[in-house]
N, C-alpha and C positions, 0 to 999 in steps of 0.2 A: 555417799550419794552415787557416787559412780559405780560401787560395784551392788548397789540397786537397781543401777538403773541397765546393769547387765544382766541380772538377773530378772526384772521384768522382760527385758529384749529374747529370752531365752525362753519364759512360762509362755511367750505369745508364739513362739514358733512352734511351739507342741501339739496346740489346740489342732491345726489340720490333720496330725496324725490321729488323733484320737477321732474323728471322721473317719479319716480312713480304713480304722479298727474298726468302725461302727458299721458299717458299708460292708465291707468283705467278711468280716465275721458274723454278726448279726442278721445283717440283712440277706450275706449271699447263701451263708449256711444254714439260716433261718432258725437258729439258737441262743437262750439268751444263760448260758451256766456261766458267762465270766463277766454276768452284770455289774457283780457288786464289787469286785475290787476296781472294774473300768471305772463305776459310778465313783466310789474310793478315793482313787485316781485322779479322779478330772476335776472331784471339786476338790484336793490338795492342792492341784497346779491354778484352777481357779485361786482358791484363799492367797497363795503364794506370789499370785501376778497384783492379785487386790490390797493385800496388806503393802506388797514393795512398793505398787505405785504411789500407794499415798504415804507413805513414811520419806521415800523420793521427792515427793512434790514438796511435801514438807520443810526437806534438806536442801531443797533447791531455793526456796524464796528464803529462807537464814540464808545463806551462800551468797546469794544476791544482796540482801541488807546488809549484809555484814560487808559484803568487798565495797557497796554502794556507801557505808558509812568510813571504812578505812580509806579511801580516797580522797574524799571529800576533806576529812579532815588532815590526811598528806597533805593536799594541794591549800586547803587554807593556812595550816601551819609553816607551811614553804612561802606563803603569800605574805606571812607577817616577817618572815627575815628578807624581803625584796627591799631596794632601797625606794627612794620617792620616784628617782627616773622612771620605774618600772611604769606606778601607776601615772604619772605623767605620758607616757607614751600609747595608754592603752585603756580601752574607756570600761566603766562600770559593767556594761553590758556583756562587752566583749570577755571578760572574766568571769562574770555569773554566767554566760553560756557552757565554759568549759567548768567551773567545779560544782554546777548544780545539772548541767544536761549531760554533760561528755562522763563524769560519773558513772552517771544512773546504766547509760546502753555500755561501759567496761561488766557495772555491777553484772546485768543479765546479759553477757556474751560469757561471765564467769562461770551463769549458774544454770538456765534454763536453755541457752544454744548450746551449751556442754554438753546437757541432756541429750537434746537430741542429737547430738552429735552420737554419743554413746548407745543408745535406747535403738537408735534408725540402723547404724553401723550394726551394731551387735549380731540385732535383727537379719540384716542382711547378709551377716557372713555365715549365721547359724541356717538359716533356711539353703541356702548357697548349699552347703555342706551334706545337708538333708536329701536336697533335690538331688546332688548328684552321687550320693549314696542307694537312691533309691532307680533314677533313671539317668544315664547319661545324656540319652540324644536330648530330650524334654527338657531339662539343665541346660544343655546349651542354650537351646531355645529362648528358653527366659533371659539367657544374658542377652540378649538382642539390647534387651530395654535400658541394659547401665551406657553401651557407650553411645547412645542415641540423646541421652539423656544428657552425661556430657558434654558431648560436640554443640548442644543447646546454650547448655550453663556457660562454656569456654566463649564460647559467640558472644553473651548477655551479658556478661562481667562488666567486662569495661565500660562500657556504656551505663549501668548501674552504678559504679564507683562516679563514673562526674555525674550525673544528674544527681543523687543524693548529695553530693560534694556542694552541687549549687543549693540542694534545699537546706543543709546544716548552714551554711554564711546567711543567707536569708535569714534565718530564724537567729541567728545573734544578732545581726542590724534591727532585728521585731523586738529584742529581749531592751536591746540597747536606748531603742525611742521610746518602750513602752518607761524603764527607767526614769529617761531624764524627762517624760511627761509625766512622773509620779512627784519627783524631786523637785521638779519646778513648776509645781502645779504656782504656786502665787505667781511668778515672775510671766505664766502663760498669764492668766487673770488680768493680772495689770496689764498688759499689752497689748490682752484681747484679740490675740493671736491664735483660740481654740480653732479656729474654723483649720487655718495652716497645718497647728501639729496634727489635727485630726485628717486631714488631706495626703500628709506627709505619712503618717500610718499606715493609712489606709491603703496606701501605695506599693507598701512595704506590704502588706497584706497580702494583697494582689499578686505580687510577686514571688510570694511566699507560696502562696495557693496555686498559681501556674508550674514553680518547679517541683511543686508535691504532687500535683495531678499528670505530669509529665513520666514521675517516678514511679506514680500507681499503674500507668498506662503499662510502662517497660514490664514492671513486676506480672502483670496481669495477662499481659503477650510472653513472657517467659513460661509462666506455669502453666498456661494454655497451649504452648509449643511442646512443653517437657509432657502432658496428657496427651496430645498429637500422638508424638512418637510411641509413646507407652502403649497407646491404644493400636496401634498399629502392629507391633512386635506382639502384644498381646493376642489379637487376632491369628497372626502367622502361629503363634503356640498353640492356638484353638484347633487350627486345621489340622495343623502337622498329628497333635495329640487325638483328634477325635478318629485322625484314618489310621490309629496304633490302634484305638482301643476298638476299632471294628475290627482289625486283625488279630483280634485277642491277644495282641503282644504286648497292650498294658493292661493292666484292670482299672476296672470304673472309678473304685477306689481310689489307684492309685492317680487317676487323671483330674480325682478332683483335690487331691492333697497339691497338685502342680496349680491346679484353676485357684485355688485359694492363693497360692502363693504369689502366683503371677499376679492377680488382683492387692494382694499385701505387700507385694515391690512397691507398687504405683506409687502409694502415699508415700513410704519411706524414701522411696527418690526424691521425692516433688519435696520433704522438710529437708534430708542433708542439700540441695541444690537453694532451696529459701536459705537453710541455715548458713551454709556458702558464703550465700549474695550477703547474708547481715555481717558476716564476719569481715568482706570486705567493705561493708559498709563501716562499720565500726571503727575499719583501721583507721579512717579519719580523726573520728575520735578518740582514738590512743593517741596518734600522732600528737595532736591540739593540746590534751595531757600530760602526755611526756613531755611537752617542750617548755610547757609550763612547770611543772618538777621541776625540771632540767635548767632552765634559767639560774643562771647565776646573779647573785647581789652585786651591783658595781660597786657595793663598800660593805665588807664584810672584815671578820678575822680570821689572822692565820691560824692552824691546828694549835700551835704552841702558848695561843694567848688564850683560846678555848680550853683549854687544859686546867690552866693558871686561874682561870676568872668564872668561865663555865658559857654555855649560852644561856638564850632567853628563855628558853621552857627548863633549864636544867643550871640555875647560877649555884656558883658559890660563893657565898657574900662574904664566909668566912675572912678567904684571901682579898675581899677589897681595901684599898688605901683609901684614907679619908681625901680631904681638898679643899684648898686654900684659896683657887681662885685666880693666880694668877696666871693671863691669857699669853700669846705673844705670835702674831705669826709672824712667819722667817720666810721672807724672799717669796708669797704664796703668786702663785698664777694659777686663774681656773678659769675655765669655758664649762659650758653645761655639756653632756654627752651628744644631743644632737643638736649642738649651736658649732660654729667657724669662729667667730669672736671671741677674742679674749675677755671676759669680765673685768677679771685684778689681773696685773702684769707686775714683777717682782714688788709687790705689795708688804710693806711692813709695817707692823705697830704692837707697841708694846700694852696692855692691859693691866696694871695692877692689882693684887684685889682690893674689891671692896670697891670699886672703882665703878664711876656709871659714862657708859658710853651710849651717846646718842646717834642716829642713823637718821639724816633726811633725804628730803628730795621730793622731783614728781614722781606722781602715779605711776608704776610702770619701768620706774630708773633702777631696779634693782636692790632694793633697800633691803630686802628678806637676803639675799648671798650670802651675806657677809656669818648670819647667826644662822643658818644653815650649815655652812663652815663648820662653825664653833660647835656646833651639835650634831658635829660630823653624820648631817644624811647626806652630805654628797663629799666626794675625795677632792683635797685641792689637784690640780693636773699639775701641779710641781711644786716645791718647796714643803715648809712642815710647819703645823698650828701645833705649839707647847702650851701643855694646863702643867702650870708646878713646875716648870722645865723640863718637861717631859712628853716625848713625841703623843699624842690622843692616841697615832695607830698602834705604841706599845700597850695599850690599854683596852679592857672590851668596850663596845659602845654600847652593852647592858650597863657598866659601871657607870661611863660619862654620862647617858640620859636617866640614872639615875639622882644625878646630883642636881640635874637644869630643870627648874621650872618655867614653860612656856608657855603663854597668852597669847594666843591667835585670836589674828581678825576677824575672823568668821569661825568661832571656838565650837566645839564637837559634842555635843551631852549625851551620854549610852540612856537606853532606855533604862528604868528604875526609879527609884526613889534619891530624894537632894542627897540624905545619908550617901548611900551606893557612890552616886556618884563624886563627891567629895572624895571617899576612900581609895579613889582608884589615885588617887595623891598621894597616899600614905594607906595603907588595910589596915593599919592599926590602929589607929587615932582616936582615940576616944570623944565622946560627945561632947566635952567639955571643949576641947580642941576644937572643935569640926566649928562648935559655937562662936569660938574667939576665932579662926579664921572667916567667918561670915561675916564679923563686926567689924573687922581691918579692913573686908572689902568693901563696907557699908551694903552687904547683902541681907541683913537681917529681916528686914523686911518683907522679903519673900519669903519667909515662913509663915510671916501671918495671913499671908495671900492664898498659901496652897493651901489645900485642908490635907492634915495631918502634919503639917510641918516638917520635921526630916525625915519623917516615914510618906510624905505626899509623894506619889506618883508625879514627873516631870513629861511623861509620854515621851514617845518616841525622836530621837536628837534633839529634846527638850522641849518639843510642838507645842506645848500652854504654856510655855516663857517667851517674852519678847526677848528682840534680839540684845538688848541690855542687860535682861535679866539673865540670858545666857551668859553672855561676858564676864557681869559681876561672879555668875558662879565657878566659870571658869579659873578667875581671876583667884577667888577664895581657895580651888583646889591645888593652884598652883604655891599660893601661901601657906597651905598646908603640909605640903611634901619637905619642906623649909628646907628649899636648895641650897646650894653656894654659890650656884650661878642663874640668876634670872633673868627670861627672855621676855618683852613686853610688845608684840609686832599688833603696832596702831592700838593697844588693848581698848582706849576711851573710846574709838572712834563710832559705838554705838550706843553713846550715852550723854543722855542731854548735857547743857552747860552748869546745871546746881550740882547733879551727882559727880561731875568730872570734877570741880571742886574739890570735892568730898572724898572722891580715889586720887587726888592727886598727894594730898594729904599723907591719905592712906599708903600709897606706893614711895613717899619720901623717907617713912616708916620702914617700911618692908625693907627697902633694898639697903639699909643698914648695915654695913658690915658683909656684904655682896656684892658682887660681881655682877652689873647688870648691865643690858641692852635694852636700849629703847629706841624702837621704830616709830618716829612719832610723825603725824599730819598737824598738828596744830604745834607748832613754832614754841609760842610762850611756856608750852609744859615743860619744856626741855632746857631753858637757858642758865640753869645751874649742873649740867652736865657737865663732867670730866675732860669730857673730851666729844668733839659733835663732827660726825661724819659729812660730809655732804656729797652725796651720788647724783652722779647725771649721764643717764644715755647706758647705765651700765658700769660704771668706770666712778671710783671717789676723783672725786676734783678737788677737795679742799678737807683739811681736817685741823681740827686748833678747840680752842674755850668759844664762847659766844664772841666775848668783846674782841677774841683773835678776830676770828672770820667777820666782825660786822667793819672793823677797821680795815680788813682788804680791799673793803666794798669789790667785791666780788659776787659769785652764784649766790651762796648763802644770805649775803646784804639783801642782795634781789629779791632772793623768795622770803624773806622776813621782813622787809618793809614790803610787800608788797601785800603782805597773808594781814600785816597790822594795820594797811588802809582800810582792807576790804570788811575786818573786823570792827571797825567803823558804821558803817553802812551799813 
């Protein structure tokens, strides 16, 4: 690409000489014997400039899709080893700005500003070279134009890096409302709050569109200032050049091989000076990119256990140990990375396997830490969680989330068919399987609801399932993976009172000979647990059997006779 796009820069500086030939031999000598090799000639260096360019442009937009595609999936394959802090800290928006915009202007500053970088330079040095081959004084002359041009660009820079600076953050705060007015188009609906989000856009809009029209302004007073000057040095070459060629000290010719050239500076000033301003515009968005690559996981592995185990895109399952189950943490204290509070403060308890431990509390109290912990997305900030008696962080956390199946509150369905997504539980699972895990979850049923059964399309995060029907499928992928440790965080909490029956059944089953957690809102589901958490504020306040804690009459007394009045009424 680039030594095309030198060699177009080269066929285009030719063409004034071939003028010039024309003019002084042709016309002045009024002879046409060396028509046919000039004719020969000119249309060689024609075919030569026409074939490079378009085989160039060609090389340029590959170049572009290619770096616009290797990034993109850099920056999202970096994005899947980030721990949860990340995206807790940083909104949907704010992240599809940088790996679907910040991208695309690396892509084309790799491949068409390159160009002109190349194409414009080339140009410039070869005529350069030309002119002062051919006349000195007039050579000077023309350079008038580069450092006028310059002292322009040098002025307008800065002021072009912050005004685009403000129109790039705009347009992520636009990416980011337009988002979460996609995602939460019901919850706008119900609240009937369109009028708001659409005021609140629209706002962002506006402000989007004042820094982009601030930006075109500068751009459009730059390249209007850099024509100024141009046009002015241009002028002074006119005069200087036309009182030579009255003193026959240059030929006509040669003063219109200078006029072409001088007029062919223009543009190639005015694109490296645009091309310039985008590359400092850009830097922004390298910065934004890089820093995003560049982010470290606050729980990752060392080289040594990567080695041993493998990562996510590249495991070896070969060398994984199987697991039995049992849990333990030793002395754990954790705070969230941007919390002051301690959570657990030398925290300890032992899990057995096969053992169900239950986690209560209010809304809010923390009840998700503890199996976050355990399924190491977040590091404890001191002491150590053993699975098998054995530190988690000697182990990769491909292998531990390997073994854990977990049922979120608000559970995640990939676009595809039930099939598809069941699989991503297990890939290998045959249909037989996939069927018996749908009857454990008392899911079966939504097969005969969707048409095609486990080939029926579920749309997008599972949009034609209610949010129970979500859960149950959930619930079934998580039975299919047949963990050794299972996570159950609130799973019933969006399923009527027959079906919850019917999965409670099902989940006394399941967790068999497992290692289980359950995060439960409803009291009664849980009073044949092992062992029952109770959280408040952050912090376990109580841990024991049912009949332990209801004999303390303490928190958990409280929130159980209090949850079995209301269950009355």
């Amino acid at each position: 690409m680039i030594l095309l796009g030198i060699l177009s820069g080269i066929a285009d500086s030719v063409f004034p000489l071939f003028n010039r030939y024309a003019i002084e031999h042709f016309a002045g000598r009024k002879t046409l014997d060396t028509l046919l090799p000039f004719s020969i000639a000119w249309i060689l260096v024609l075919l030569i400039q026409t074939t490079g360019n378009y085989i160039c442009m060609c090389l340029s937009g590959r170049v572009e899709m290619s770096v616009d595609r290797d990034l993109r999936n850099a920056a999202f394959s970096h994005l899947q080893t980030l721990s949860f802090s990340y995206f807790n800290q940083n909104s949907v928006g704010y992240i599809h700005s940088r790996v679907m915009g910040d991208t695309g202007k690396l892509g084309m500053l790799a491949s068409w500003r390159l160009m002109d970088i190349v194409w414009d330079g080339s140009y410039l040095i070869l005529i350069l070279i030309v002119m002062f081959f051919v006349n000195v004084r007039l050579a000077l002359l023309n350079l008038l134009l580069v450092p006028a041009a310059l002292a322009i660009s040098f002025y307008f820079q800065r002021r072009l890096i912050a005004v685009n600076r403000r129109v790039r953050e705009s347009n992520a705060r636009i990416v980011g409302s337009f988002n979460e007015g996609i995602t939460g188009a019901r919850t706008i609906k119900a609240l009937v709050i369109e009028d708001k989000m659409g005021h609140r856009f629209s706002e962002q809009s506006e402000e989007y569109r004042r820094h982009a029209v601030r930006a075109s302004h500068f751009s459009a007073l730059f390249s209007s200032s850099v024509t100024l000057a141009s046009s002015a040095a241009l002028s002074l070459m006119l005069l200087q050049g036309g009182r030579l060629t009255q003193e026959r000290i240059v030929m006509i010719g040669t003063m219109t091989v200078f006029m072409s050239y001088a007029l062919g500076m223009l543009e190639p000033i005015r694109n490296l000076i645009r091309t310039i301003s985008a590359v400092i515009e850009v830097r922004a968005n390298a910065e934004r990119l890089i820093e995003l690559l560049e982010t470290e996981s606050e729980v990752s592995d060392p080289p040594e256990i990567i080695e041993k185990y493998g990562d996510s895109f590249h495991p070896k399952k070969e060398n994984w140990e199987g697991i039995e189950g049992d849990i333990e943490f030793r002395d754990v204290s954790f705070r969230y990375p941007d919390g002051e509070e301690y959570v657990l403060l030398n925290f300890n308890l032992k899990v057995p396997k096969a053992s169900n431990v239950a986690i209560v509390g209010e809304t809010g109290a923390g009840k998700t830490t503890l199996v976050n912990l355990v399924c190491r997305f977040f590091e404890p900030t001191s002491g150590q969680i053993l699975i098998d008696g054995k530190d988690v962080k000697e182990r990769s956390q491909l292998w531990l989330h390997s073994h854990i199946g977990y049922v979120l509150q608000s559970p995640h369905l990939f676009s595809g068919t039930v099939r598809d997504n069941l699989r991503y539980g297990r890939p290998d699972a045959s249909d037989r399987e996939i069927l018996e895990a749908l009857r454990l979850a008392e899911a079966e049923y939504i097969l005969d609801r969707i048409e095609g059964g486990l080939d029926g399309e579920i749309g997008e995060g599972g949009g034609s399932l209610s949010m129970g029907e979500r859960q149950l499928l959930s619930f079934a992928r998580a039975i299919l993976s047949d963990p050794a440790i299972l996570i159950l965080d609130e799973a019933t909490s969006s399923i009527d009172t027959i079906t919850e029956q019917k999965i409670q059944k099902a989940i006394r089953t399941v967790i068999k000979g497992r290692t289980s957690f359950v995060i439960a809102h409803r009291l009664s589901t849980i009073v044949q647990a092992d062992t029952i958490l109770a959280v408040k504020d952050g912090k376990i306040v109580e841990q024991g059997t049912h009949e332990e804690l209801l004999k303390k009459n303490g928190y958990y007394h409280d929130l159980y006779t209090a949850q079995s009045f209301n269950s009355q009424f």
